[in-house]
N, CA, C and O of each residue as an XYZ file, in Angstrom:
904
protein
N      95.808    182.968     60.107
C      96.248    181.617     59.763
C      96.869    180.915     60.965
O      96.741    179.694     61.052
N      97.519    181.580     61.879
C      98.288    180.926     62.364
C      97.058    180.312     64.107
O      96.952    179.295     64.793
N      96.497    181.533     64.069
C      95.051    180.955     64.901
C      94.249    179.861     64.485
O      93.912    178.966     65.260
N      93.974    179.898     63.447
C      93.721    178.649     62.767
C      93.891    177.097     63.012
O      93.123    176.151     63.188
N      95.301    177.285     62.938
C      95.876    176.047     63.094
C      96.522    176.182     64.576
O      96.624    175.054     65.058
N      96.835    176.852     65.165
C      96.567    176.125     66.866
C      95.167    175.290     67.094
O      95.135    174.173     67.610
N      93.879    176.100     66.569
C      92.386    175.483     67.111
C      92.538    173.670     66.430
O      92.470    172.658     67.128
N      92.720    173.708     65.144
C      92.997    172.310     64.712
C      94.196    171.401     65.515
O      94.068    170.198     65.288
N      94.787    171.579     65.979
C      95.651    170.897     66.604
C      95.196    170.960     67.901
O      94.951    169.874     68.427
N      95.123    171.379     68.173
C      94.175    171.209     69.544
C      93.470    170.816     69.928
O      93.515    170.472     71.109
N      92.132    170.585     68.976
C      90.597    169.758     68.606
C      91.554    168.290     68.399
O      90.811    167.344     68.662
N      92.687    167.891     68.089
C      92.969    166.330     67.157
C      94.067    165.900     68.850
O      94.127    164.769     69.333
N      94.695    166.982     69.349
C      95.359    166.306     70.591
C      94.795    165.899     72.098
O      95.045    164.987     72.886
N      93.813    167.166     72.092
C      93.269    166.871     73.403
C      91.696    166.241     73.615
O      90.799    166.709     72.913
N      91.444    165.363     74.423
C      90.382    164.818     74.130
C      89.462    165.479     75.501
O      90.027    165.742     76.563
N      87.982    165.691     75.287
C      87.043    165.968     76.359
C      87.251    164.793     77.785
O      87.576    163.615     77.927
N      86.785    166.102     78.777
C      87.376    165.350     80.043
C      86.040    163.811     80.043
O      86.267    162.903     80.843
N      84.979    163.721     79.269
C      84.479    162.301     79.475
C      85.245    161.043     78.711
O      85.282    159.831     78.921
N      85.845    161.934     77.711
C      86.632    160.461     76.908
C      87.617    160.352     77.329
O      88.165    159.305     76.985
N      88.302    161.115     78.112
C      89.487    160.831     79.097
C      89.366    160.133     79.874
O      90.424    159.553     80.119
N      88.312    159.745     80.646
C      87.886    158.843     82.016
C      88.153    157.502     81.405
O      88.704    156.580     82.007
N      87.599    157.442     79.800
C      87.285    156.257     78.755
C      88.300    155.414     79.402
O      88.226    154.474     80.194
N      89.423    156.129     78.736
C      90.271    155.432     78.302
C      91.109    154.858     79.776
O      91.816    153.853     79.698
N      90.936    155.652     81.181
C      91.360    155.062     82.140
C      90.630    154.291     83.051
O      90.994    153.964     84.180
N      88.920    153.852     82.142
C      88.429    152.660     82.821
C      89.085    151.408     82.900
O      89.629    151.089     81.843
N      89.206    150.542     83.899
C      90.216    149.718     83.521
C      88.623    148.589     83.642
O      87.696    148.707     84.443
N      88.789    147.615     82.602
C      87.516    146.026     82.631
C      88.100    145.028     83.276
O      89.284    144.695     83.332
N      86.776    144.418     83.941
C      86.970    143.157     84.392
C      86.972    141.980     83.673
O      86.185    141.469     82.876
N      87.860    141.721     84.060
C      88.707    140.498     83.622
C      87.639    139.270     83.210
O      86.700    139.338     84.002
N      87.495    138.461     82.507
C      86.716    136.870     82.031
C      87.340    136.321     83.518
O      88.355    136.573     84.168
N      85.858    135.197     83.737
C      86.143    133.960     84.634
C      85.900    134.464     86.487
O      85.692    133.755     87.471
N      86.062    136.183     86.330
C      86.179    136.778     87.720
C      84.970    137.630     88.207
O      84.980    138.535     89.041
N      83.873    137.102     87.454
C      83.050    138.546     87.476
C      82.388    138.379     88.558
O      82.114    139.395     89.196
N      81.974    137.148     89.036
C      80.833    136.575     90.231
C      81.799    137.488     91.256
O      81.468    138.641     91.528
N      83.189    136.801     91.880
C      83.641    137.622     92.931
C      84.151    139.002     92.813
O      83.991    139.423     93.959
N      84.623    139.877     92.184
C      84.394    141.074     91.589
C      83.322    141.705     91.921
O      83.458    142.576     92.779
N      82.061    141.481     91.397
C      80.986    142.273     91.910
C      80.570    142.347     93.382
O      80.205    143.300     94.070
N      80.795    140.608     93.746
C      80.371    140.755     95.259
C      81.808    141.216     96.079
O      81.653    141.044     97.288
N      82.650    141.552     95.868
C      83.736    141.531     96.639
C      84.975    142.826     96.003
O      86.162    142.986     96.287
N      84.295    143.385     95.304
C      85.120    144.313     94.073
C      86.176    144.811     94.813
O      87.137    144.056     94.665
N      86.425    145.699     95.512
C      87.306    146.171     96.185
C      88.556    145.236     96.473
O      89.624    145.287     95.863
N      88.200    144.284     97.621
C      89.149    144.328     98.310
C      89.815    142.701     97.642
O      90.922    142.352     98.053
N      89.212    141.972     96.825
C      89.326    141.314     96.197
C      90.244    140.909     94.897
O      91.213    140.170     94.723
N      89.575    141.630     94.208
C      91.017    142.426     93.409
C      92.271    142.475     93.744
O      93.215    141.771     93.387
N      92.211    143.407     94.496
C      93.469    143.938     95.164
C      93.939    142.914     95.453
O      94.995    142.663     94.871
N      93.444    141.912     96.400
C      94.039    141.035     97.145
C      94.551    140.043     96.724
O      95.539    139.576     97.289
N      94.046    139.509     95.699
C      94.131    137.958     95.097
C      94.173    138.307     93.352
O      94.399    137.266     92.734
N      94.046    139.247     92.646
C      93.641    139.189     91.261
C      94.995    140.297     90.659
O      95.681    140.098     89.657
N      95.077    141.304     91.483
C      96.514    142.124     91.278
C      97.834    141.403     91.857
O      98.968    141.530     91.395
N      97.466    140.651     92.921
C      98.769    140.223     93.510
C      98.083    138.419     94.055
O      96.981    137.874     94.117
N      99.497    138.060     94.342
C      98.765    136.611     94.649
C      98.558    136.559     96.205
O      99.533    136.676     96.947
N      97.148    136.366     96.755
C      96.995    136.156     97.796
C      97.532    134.746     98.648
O      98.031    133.749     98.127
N      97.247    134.999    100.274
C      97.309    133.407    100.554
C      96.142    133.347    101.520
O      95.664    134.371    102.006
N      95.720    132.206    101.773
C      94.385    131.627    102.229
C      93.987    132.873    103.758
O      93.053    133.574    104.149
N      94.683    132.692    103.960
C      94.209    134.211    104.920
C      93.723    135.282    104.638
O      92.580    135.575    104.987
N      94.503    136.090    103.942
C      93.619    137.280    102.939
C      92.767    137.193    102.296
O      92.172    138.214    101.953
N      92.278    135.697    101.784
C      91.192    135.519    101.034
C      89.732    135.458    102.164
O      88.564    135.818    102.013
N      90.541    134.770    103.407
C      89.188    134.338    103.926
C      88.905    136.271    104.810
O      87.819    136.766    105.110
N      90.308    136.906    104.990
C      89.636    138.034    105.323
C      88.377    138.869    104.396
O      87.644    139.811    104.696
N      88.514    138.063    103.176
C      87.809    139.081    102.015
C      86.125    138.347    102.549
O      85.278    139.072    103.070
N      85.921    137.081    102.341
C      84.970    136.658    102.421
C      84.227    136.529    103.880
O      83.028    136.403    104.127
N      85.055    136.584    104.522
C      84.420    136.516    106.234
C      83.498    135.449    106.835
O      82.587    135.548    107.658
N      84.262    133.876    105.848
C      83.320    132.831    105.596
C      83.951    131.746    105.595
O      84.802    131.844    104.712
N      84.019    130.722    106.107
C      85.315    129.509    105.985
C      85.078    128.579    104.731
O      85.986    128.205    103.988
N      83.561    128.207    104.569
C      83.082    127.304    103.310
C      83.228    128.372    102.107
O      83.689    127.984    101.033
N      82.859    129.633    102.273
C      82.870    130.406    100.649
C      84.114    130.225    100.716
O      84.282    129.329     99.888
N      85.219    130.498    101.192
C      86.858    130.739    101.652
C      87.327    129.713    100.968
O      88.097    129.870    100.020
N      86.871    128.437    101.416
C      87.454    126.959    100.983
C      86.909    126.821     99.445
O      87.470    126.176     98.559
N      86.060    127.341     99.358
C      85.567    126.820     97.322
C      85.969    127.761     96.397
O      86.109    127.693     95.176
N      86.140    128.699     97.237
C      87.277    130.071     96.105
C      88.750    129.396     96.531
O      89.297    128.943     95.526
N      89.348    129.253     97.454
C      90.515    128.782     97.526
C      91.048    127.570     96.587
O      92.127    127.620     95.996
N      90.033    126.335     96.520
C      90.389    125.477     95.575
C      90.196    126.048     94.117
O      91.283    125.953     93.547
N      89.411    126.508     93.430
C      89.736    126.998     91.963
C      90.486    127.877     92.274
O      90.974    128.073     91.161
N      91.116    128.777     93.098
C      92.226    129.395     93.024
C      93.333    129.028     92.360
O      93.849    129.449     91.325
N      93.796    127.639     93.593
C      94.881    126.890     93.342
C      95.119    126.501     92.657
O      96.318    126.374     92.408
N      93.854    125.869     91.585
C      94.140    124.442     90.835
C      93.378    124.238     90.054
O      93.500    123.507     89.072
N      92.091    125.123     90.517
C      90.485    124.280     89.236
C      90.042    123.364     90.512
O      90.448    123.271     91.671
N      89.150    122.815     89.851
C      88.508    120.961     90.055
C      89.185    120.211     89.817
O      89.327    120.526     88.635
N      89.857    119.313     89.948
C      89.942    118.515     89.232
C      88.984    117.470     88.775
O      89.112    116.869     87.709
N      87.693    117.215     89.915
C      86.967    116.298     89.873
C      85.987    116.584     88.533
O      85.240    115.679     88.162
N      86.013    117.791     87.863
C      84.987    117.870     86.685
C      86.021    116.385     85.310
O      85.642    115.765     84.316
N      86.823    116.427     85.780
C      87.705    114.925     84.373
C      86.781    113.660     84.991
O      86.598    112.691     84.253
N      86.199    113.664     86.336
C      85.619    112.441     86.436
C      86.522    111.528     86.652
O      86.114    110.424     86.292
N      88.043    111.508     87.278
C      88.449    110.417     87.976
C      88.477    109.264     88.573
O      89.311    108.400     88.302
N      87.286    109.100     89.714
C      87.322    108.091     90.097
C      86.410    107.102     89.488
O      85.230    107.416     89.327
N      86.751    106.178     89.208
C      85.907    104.606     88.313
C      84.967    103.941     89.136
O      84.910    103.951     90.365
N      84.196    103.328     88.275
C      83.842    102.728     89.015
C      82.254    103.309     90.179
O      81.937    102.805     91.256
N      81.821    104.033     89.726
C      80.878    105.034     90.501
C      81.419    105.231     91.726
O      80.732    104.950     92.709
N      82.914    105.813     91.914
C      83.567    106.189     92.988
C      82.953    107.421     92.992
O      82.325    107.611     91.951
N      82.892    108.539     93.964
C      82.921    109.965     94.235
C      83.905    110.328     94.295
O      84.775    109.551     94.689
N      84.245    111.667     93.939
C      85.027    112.310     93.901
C      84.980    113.722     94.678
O      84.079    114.556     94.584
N      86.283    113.818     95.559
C      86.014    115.146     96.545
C      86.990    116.139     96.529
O      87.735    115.953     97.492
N      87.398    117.314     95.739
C      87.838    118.533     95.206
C      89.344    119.099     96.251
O      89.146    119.966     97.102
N      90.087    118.791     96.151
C      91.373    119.433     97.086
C      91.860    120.312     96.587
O      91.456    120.620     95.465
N      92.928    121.078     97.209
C      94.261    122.145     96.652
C      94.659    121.316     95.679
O      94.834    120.177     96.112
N      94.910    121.461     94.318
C      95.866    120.398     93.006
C      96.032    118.977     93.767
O      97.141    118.460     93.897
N      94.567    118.253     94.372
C      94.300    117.238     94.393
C      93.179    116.805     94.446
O      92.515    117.762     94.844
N      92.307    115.692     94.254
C      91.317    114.905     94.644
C      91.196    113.519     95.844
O      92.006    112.749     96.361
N      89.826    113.716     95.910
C      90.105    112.463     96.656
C      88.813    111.198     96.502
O      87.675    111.547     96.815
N      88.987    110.093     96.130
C      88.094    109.522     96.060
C      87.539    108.388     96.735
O      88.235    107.397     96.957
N      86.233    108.466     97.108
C      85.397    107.312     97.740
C      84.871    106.410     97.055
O      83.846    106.585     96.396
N      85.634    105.112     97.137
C      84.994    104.091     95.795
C      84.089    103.102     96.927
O      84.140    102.785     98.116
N      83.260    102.859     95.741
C      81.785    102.222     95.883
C      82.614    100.588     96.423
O      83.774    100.189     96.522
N      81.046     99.944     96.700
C      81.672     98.559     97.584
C      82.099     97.633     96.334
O      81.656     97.572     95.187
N      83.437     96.729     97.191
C      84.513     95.687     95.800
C      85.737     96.603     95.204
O      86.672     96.153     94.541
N      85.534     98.078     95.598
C      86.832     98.871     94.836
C      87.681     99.068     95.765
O      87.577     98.823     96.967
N      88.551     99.531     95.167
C      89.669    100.717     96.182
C      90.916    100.847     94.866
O      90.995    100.564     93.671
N      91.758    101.439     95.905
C      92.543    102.339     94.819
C      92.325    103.776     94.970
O      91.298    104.311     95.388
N      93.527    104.407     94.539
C      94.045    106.492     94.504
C      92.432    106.527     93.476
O      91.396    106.991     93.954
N      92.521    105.864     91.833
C      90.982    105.891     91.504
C      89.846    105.383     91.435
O      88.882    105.807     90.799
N      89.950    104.043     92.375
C      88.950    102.966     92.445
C      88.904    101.940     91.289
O      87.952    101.213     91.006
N      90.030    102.008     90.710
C      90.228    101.077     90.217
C      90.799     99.803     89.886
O      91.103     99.329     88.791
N      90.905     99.232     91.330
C      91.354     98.010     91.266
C      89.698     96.868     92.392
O      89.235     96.894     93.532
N      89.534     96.354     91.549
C      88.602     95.050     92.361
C      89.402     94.472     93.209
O      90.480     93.948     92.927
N      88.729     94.576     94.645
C      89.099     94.008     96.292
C      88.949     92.849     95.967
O      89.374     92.285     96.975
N      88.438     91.509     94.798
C      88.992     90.417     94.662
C      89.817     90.162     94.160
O      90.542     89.198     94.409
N      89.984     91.196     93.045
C      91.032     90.587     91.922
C      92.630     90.939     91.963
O      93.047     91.674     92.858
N      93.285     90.539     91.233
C      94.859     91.016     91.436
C      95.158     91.269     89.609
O      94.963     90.681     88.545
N      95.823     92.703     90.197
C      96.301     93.478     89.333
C      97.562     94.168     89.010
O      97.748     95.144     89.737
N      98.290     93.998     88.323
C      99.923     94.240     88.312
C     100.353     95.464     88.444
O     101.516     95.727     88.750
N      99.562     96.225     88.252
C      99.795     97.574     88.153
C      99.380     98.352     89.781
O      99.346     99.555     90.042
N      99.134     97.310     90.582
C      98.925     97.749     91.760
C     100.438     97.676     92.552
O     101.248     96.749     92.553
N     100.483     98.551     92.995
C     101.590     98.759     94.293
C     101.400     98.427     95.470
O     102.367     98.450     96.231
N     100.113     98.026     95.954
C     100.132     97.087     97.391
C      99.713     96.627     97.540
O      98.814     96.651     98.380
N     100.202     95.353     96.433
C      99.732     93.890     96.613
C     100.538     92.381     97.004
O     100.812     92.345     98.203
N     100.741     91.793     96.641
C     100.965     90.750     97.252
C     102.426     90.642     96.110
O     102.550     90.572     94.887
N     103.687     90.685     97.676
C     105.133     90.322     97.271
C     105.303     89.425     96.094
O     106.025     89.658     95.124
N     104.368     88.104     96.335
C     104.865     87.307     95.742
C     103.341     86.775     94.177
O     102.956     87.303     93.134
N     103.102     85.883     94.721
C     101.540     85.396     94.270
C     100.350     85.808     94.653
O      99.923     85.952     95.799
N      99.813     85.998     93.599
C      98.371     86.602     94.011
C      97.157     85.752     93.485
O      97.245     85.347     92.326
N      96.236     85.494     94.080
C      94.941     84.488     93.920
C      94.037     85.225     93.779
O      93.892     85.921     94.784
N      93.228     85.457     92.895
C      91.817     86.106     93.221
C      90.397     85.107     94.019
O      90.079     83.933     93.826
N      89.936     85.904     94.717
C      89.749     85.699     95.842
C      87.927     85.715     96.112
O      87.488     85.988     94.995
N      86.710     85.545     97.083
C      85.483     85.774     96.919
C      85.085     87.322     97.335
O      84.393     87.940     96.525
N      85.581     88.141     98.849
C      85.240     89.435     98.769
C      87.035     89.844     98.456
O      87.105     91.034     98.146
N      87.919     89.413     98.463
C      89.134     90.250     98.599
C      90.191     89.055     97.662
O      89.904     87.874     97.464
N      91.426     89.764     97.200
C      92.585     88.863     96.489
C      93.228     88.110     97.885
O      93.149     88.444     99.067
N      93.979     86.810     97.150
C      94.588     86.200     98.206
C      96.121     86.067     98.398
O      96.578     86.738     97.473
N      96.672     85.797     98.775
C      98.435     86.076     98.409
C      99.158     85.077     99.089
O      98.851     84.621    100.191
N     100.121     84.750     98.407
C     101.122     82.760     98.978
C     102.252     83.423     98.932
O     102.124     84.608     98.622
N     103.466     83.000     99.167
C     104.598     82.731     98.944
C     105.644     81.590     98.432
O     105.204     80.449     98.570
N     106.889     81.684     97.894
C     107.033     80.883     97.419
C     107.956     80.317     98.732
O     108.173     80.887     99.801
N     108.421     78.976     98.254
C     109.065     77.826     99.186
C     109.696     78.569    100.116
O     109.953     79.748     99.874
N     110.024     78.003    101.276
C     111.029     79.385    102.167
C     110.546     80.310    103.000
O     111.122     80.495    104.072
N     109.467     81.009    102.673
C     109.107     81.992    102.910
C     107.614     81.765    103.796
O     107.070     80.682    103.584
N     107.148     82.396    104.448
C     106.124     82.834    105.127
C     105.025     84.112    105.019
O     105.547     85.219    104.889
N     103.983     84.075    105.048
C     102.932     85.051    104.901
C     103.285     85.974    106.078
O     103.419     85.508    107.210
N     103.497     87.832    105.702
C     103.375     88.281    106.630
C     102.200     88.491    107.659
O     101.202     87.775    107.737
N     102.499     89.642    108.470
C     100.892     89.641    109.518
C     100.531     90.887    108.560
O     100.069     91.786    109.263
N     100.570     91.182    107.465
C      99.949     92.085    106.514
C      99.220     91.274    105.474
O      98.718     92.032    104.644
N      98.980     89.991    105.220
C      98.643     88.591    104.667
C      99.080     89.399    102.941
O      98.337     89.128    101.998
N     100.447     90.466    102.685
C     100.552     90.268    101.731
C     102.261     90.529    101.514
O     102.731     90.914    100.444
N     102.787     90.345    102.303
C     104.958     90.487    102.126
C     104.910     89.101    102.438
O     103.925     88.550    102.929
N     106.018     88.525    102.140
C     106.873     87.227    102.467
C     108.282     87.245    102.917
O     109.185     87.663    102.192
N     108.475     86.780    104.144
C     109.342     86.978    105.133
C     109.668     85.218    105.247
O     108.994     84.274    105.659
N     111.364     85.365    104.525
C     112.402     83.636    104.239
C     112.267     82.963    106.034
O     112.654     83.731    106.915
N     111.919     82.066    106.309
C     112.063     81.399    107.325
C     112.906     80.090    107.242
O     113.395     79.376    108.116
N     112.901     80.024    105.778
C     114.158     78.668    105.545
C     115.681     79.434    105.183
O     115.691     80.484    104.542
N     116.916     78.804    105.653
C     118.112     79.754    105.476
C     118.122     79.616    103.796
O     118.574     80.519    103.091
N     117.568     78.373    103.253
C     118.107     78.790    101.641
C     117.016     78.818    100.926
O     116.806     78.073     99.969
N     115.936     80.035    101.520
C     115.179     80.381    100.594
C     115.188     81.131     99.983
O     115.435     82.245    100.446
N     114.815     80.901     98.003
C     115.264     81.310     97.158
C     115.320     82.814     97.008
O     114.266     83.276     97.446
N     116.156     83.797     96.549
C     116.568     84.994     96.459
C     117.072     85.667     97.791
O     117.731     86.706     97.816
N     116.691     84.968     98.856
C     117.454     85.635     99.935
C     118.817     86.280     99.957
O     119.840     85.595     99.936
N     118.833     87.683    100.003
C     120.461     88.545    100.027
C     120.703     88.908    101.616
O     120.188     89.919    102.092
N     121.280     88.280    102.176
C     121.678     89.007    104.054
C     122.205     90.517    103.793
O     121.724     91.578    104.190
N     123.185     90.304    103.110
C     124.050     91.896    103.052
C     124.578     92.174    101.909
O     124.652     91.304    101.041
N     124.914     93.102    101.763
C     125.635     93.735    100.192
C     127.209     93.551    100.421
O     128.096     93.469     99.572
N     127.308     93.506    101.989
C     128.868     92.946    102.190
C     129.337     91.477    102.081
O     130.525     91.168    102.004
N     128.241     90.536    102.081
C     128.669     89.160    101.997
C     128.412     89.067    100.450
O     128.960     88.162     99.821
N     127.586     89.984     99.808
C     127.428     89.724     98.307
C     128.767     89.979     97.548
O     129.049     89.381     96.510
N     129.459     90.776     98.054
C     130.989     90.993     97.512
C     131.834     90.466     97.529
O     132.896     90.682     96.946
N     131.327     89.064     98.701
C     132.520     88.049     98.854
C     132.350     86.701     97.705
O     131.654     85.711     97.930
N     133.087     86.912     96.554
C     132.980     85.616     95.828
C     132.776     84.451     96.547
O     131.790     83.818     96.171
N     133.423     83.953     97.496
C     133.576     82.766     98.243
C     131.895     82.437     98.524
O     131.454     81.333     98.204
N     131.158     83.297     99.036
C     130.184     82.879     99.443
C     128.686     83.324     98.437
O     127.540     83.543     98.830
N     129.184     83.339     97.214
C     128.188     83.848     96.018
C     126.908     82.616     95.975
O     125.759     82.744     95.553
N     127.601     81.361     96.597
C     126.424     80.581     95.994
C     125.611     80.179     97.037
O     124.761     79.328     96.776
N     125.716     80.753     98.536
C     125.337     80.660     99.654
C     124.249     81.739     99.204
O     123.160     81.186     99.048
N     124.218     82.844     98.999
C     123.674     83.786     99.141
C     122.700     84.094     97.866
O     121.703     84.801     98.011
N     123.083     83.465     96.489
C     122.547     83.257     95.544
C     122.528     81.710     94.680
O     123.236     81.212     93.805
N     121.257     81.254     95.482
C     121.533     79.833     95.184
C     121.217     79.252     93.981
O     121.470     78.115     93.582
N     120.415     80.501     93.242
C     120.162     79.689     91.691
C     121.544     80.288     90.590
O     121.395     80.402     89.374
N     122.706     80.580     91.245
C     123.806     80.410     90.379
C     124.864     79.192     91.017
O     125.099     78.845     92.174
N     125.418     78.690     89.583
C     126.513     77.766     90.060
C     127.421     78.022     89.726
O     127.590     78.917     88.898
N     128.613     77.142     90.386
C     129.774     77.187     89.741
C     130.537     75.568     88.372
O     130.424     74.403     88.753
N     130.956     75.768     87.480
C     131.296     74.658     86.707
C     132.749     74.568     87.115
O     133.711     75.336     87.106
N     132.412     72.749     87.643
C     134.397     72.353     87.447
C     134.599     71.423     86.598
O     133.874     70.634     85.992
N     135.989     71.688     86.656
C     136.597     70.198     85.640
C     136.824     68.884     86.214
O     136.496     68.650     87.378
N     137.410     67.939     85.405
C     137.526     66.591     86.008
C     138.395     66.492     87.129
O     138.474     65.469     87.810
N     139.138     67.669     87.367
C     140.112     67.758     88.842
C     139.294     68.372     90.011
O     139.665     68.500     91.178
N     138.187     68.700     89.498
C     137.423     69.519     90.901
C     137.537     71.219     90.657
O     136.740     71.972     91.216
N     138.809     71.817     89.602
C     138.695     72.982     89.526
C     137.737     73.622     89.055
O     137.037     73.067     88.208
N     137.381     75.251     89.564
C     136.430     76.291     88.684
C     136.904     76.169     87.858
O     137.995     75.645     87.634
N     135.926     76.795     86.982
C     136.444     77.546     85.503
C     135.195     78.460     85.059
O     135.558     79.503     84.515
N     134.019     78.321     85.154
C     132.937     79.213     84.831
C     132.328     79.051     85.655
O     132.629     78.255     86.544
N     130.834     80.029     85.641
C     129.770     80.052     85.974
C     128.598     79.700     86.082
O     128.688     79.210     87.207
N     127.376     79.533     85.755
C     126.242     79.089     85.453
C     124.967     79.339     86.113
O     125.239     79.237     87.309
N     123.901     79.571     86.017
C     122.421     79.754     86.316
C     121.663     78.855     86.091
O     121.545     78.569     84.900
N     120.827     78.025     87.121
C     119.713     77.227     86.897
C     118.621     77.720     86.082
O     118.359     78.922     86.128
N     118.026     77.025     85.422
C     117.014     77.852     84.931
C     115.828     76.513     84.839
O     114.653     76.573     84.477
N     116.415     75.637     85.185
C     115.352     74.210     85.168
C     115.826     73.205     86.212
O     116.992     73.360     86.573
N     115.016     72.021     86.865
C     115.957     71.232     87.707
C     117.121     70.561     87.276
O     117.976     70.185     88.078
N     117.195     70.412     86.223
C     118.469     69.462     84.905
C     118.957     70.710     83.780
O     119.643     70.417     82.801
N     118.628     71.747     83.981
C     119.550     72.352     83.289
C     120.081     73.749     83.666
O     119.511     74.567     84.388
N     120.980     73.848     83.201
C     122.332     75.208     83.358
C     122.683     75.803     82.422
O     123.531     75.358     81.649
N     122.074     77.010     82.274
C     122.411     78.057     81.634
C     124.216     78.583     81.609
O     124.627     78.730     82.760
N     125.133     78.828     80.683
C     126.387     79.266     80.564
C     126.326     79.828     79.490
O     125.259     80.122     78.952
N     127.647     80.103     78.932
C     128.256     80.527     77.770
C     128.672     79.617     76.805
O     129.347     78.741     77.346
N     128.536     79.417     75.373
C     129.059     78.818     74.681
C     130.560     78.242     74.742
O     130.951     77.136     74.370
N     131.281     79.284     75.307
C     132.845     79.401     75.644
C     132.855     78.398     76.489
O     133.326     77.328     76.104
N     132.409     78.511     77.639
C     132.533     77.676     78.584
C     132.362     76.144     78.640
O     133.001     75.268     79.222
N     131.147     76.121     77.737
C     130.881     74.341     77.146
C     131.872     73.964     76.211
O     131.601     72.969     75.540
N     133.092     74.591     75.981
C     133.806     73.950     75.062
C     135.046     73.872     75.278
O     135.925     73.565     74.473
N     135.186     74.265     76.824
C     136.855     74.365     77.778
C     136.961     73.187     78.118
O     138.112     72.779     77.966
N     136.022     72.192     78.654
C     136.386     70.647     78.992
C     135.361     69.636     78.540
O     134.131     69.617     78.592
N     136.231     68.842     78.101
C     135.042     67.693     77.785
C     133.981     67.011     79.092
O     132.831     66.599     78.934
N     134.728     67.048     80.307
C     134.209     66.508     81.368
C     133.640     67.680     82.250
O     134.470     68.136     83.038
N     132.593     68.168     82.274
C     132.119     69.425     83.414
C     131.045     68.518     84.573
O     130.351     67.502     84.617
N     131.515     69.787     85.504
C     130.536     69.514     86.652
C     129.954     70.212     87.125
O     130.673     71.209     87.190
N     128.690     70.509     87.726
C     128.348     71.517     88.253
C     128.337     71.996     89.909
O     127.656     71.266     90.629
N     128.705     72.614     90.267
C     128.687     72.636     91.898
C     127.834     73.851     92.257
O     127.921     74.904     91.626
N     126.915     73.654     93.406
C     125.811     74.105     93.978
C     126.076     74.666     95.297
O     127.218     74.650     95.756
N     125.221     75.095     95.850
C     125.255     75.648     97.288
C     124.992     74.193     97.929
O     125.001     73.156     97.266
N     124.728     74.277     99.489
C     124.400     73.387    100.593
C     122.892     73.476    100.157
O     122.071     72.573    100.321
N     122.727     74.297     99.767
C     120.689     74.655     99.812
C     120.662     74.002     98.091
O     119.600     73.943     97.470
């Protein structure tokens, strides 16, 4: 009996040396099989057990273009398979970037802004006003101001053109608030004194406070020199 049951326990614990190998085959991984087969060894090891960097990879491949198109899905994927750029722009595959070549009339990060038109959502366009234009947008400024040699910033050439700030230190000086900000005023009374504030908002009218329209019967408004 007792022979017996060693042989059964023995047959259920130990397994034949081929199903032993079984179980310490280790599988290849989904998504890796193309470089794996051609590169099994040192590949693996290099980049799939541990994270490689562009050197060890290109030692694996011994190739600068295979090097560069395993390196970008490394990093990042494609991005260009979402189809980014508009517009029948091309699109050209970076490290966790793209880059795109837009067709003639575009430009833009995705080619999507028209070289005539003006668009708000653009960041380098025109400071002030924008015109759309026959091959390109056009850009003005308002009173005061001048077209840069970039034909799209505006640079004040009159001293009281509108929004002009010189410094954040003369902005602190009450005294000179309406020099420096000429679409606010000041309201006086029938003696010439302050008493409130006010904002143009039309050529004949002044924005205040209710409060304020009801401190004197007689108001005035006082302005800058500009």
């Amino acid at each position: 009996m007792l022979t017996i049951s060693t042989f059964l326990s023995s047959s259920v614990v130990f397994l034949s040396a081929s199903k032993a190998n079984e179980v310490l085959v280790r599988w290849k991984r989904a998504g890796s099989y193309l470089f794996e087969e051609l590169f099994e060894g040192n590949l693996e090891k290099e980049c799939y057990e541990e994270i490689c960097n562009h050197e060890e990879a290109r030692e694996v491949f011994e190739n600068d273009m295979i090097t560069d198109e395993f390196w970008k899905i490394y990093m990042g994927g494609s991005p260009c398979i979402s189809q980014p750029c508009l517009n029948n722009g091309s699109c050209q595959d970076n490290i966790h970037s793209y880059k795109c070549t837009c067709s003639s009339g575009y430009e833009g990060r995705d080619c999507a802004f028209a070289k005539n038109e003006c668009h708000q959502l653009r960041t380098d366009g025109c400071q002030h006003f924008c015109h759309p234009g026959q091959a390109s947008y056009m850009c003005s400024c308002a009173k005061g101001y001048k077209l840069g040699q970039d034909h799209k910033s505006c640079i004040p050439h009159e001293k009281c053109a509108c929004g002009i700030l010189n410094s954040v230190t003369e902005a602190q000086n009450s005294t000179q608030n309406l020099q420096i900000f000429p679409w606010q005023v000041k309201l006086t009374n029938s003696k010439g004194k302050d008493f409130c504030g006010g904002v143009i908002i039309q050529e004949n009218f002044v924005l205040t406070t209710a409060k304020c329209s009801l401190l004197h019967r007689n108001i005035s408004v006082k302005t800058s020199e500009c």
